[in-house]
C-alpha atoms as one frame of an Amber mdcrd trajectory, in Angstrom:
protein
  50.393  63.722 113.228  52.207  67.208 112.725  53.548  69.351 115.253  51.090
  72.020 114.439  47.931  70.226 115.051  49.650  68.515 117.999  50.115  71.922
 119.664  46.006  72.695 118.502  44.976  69.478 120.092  46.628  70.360 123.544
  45.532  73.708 123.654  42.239  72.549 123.098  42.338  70.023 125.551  44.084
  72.554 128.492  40.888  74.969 127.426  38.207  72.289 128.564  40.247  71.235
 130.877  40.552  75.449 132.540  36.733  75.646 131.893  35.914  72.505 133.522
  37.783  73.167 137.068  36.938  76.580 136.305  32.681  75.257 136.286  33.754
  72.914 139.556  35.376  75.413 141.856  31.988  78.257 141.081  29.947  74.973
 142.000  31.842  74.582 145.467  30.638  78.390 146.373  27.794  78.457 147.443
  27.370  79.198 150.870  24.870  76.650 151.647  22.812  78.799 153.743  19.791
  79.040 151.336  16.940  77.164 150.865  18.677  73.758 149.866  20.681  73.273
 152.721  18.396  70.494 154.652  17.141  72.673 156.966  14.195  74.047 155.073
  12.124  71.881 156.188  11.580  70.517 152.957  13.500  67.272 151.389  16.965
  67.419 151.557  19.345  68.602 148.417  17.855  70.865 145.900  16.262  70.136
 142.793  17.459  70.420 139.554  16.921  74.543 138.228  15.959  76.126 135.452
  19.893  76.180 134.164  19.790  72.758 133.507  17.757  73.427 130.247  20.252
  76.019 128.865  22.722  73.282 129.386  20.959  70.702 126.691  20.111  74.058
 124.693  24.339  74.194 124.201  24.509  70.741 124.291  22.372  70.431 121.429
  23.373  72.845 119.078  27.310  71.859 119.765  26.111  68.466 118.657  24.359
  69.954 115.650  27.332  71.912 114.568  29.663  68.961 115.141  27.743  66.400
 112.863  27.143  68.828 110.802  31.306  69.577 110.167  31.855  66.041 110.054
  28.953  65.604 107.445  30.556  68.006 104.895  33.928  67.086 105.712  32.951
  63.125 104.764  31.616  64.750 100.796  35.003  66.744 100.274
């Protein structure tokens, strides 16, 4: 493995690395004092919002474009 694609490979991995503690600390912000903090009267923790479907959305088409790169790099 070259230097150059060395250097690619740990920037990419520092990048999901910043956007994944980046994702964990906005998690840890909430206040709690909303409707999902237990004392709602309702069952405790929250369910899962609306969000969650954006999430496979991007999940989805990152899959798409990956298979789809390693498809047309496999006929080259």
């Amino acid at each position: 493995m070259n230097t150059i694609s060395r250097v690619k490979n740990s920037c990419k991995f520092l990048l999901v690395l910043f956007i994944y503690l980046l994702s964990t600390i906005t998690c840890f912000a909430d206040p709690g004092d909303g409707l999902c903090d237990g004392n709602d009267g309702g069952p405790d923790g929250c369910p899962l919002d609306t969000w969650v479907f954006v999430l496979a959305l991007v999940a989805l088409v990152f899959t798409v474009i990956h298979l789809h790169k390693k498809q047309k790099s496999l006929q080259a």
